[in-house]
N, C-alpha and C positions, 0 to 999 in steps of 0.2 A: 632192617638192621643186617648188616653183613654175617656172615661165616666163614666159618674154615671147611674145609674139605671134611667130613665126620670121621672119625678116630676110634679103634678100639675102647671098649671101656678099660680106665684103668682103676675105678674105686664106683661101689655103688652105698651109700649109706642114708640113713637122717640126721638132717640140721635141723633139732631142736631146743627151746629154749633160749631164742637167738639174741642180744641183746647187742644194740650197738651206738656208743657212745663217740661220737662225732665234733671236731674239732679242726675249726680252720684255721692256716697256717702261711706261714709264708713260700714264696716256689722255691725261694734256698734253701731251705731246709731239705725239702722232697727230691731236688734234682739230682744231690749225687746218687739216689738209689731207683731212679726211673732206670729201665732196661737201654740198651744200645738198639734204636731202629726204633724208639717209641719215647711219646713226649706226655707231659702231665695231662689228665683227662680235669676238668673243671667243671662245677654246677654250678651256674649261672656267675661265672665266672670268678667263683672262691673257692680254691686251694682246699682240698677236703685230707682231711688224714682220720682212720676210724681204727677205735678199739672195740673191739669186739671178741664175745665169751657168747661160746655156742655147747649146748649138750651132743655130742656123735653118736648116735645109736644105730645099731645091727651095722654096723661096718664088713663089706665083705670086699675083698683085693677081685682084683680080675673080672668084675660084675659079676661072680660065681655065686650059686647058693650055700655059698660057706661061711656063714657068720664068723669072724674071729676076735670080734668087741661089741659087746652089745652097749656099751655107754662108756667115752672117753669125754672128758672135759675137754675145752681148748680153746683157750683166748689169744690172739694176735693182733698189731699194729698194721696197717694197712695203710697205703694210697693207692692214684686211681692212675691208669697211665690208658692211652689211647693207640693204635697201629692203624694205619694210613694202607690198607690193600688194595688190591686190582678191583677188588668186589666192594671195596665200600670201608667203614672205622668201624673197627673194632673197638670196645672200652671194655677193661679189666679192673683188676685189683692188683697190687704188688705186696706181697709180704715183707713188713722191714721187721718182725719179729714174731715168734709163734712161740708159744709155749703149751703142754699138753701134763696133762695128768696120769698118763701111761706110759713106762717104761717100755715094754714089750711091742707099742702101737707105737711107738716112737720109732724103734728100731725101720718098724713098715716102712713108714712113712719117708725115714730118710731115703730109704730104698724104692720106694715107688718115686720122690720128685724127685732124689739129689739135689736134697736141700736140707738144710741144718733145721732139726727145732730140738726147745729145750725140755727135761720133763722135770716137773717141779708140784708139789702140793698144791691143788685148788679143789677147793670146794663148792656147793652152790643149790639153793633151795629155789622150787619156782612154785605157782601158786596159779592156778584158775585157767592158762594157757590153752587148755584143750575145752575146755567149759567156761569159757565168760559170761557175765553176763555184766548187765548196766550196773550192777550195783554189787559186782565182786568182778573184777576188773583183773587183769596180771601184772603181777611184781614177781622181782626176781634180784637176786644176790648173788655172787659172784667173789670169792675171797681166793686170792694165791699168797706164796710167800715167796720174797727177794731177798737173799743175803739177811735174813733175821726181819727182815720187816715185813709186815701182812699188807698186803693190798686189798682193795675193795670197791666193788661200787654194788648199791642197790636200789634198784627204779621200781617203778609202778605206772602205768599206765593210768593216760590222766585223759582216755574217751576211748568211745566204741571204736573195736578191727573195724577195718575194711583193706580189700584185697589193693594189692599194689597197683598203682595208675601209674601210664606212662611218662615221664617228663617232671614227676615230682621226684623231692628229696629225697624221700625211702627206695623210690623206686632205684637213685642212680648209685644210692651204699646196698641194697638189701638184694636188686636181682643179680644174679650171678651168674654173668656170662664166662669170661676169661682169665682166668690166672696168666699174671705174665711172669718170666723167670728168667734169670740169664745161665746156661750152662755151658760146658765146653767146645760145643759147637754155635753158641751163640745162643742169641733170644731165640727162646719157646714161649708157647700158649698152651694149656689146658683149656677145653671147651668146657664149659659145666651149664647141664640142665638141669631145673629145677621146679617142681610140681608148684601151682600159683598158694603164695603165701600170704596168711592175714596180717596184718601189720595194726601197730597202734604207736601212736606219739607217746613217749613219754615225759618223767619228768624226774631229775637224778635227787633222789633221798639223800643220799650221803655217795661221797666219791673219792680216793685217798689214794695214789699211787704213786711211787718213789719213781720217779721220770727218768732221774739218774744211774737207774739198776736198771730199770725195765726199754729204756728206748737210748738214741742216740741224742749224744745232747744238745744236739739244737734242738730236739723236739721242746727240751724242757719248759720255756717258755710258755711255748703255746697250749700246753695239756693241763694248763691249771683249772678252766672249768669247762664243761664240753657246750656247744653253744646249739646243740638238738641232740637228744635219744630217742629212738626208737627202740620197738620190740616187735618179736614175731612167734609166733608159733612154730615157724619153719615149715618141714617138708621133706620128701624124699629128693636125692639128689644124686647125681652123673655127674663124673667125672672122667674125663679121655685123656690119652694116650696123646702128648704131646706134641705140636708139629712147628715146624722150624721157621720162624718167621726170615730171621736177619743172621746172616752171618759174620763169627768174626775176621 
């Protein structure tokens, strides 16, 4: 798998209680928000868009020993976009929306990507994640609020973790290599490492989101039932200091 040149840290934290609700789509939909210098990344050849609610814990800027969030919520829209380098393809993530449950972490964040997210009420219970076992399994809930409407989803894992394999489904929504981003000097990457995470298929209990508040609406169509969920445990994770792929 290719890289970039290694960067600065620019955030070191845990991605815990990760859930991710998955839905494929058409390429119209995703193409006007693929970066400039980078085209849609596909599993086995089906248009992936993912929502996903993770718990943040010990959040520290600059990979310093200064904790200044020990637990932010934060659920975002995602697809997958790919870069074409000297050394090899890169494959990312691209945020079409992020929403956070901290005002003050929000402010960070705008400031560490130079990137918009929104902070709004969610809440969220998880269950067993760190102690599973065959016969108490992980579930997890997940609730925000849009213009007066509650959203929600909440899964349970329907088999035993096992650690991420390469070339499966979890592996191509759940590892986390690249954030792609477009700024005013053009498309960026975030390089992000991430400690190996246990994963488990699940299966969505109940799932209810106002499409039309929370995404753009061509997604709406497509977000009506997610067609795989997974879950993880998560992990610790690195995040760097941006480097410039494509200029505009």
């Amino acid at each position: 798998m290719a890289k970039l040149k290694p960067a600065r840290t620019l955030l070191a934290c845990q991605w815990r209680d990760v859930v991710a609700m998955n839905f494929e789509v058409d390429d119209r939909a995703v193409t006007p928000h693929i970066p400039a210098g980078t085209r849609i990344a596909k599993y086995n050849n089906h248009t992936v868009v993912t929502l996903m609610a993770k718990n943040t814990r010990e959040l520290q800027p600059w990979g310093g020993s200064l904790t200044l969030f020990r637990s932010v919520l934060s659920i975002d829209l995602r697809c997958y976009a790919q870069y074409e380098s000297k050394n090899g393809i890169l494959i990312g993530h691209v945020l079409l929306k992020h929403i956070i449950s901290n005002k003050m972490c929000g402010h960070l964040l705008r400031f560490l990507y130079k990137q918009p997210c929104a902070v709004q009420s969610i809440t969220h219970t998880a269950t067993n994640f760190e102690s599973a076992q065959r016969d108490a399994l992980p579930s997890a809930d997940y609730r925000w609020t849009t213009s007066g409407h509650e959203n929600h989803f909440s899964v349970k894992a329907r088999d035993v973790g096992r650690k991420l394999t390469g070339n499966s489904r979890e592996e191509f929504v759940l590892h986390q290599r690249y954030r792609f981003a477009e700024s005013r000097r053009g498309t960026i990457a975030y390089e992000i490492r991430q400690t190996p995470w246990v994963v488990w298929r699940a299966s969505s209990g109940s799932y209810e989101c106002e499409k039309s508040e929370f995404v753009d609406a061509a997604f709406g169509k497509f977000l009506r039932k997610p067609t795989t969920v997974h879950m993880s445990s998560g992990g610790e994770v690195k995040i760097y200091k941006p480097t410039l792929l494509a200029k505009l």
